[in-house]
N, C-alpha and C positions, 0 to 999 in steps of 0.2 A: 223688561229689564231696562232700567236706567242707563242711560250713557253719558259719560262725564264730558263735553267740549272743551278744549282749551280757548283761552279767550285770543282772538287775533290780535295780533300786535299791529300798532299804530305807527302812523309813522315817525311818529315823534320818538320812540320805541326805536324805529329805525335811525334816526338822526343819532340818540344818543348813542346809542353801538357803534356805531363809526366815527365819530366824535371821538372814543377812545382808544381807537385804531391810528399807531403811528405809518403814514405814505411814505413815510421812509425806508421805513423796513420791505425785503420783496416779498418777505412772508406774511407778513401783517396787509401790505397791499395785497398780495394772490387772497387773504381771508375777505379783505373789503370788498373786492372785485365779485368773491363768489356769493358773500352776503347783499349787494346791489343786485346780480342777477337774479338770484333766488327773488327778491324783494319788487323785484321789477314785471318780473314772466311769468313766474308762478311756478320754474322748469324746477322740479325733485331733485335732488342732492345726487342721487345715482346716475339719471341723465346730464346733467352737470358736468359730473368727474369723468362721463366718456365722451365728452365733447372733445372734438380735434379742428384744426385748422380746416378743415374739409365743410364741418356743418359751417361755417362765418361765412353769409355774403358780405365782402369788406365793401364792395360797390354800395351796397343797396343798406347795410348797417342791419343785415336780419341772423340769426339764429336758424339753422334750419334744423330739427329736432324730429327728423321723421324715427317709423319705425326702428330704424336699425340701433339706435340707443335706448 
């Protein structure tokens, strides 16, 4: 059986997506914020949305994404 890939998006892909994202807006910024993450780490949409203040080392600038999410 055949499987179809989706073709990875480029960054340039990325650039313009956010390009038409107003930093104005807190919603449109929380959407650019999550679409850099995503774009940056590689972290899933589900892992993501259960991130709390608890996984951020703000010292060290890391994500900590263990098990529990």
């Amino acid at each position: 059986m055949d499987e179809v890939f989706k073709e990875r998006a480029t960054e340039k892909n990325s650039t313009l997506l956010l390009s038409e994202i107003s930093l104005i807006d807190y919603f449109q910024l929380s959407d650019a914020t999550a679409i850099l993450l995503i774009w940056q780490t590689g972290v899933r949409l589900k892992a993501l949305s259960s991130l709390t203040a608890n996984h951020v080392d703000f010292d060290s600038g890391l994500l900590n994404c263990s098990g529990d999410i």
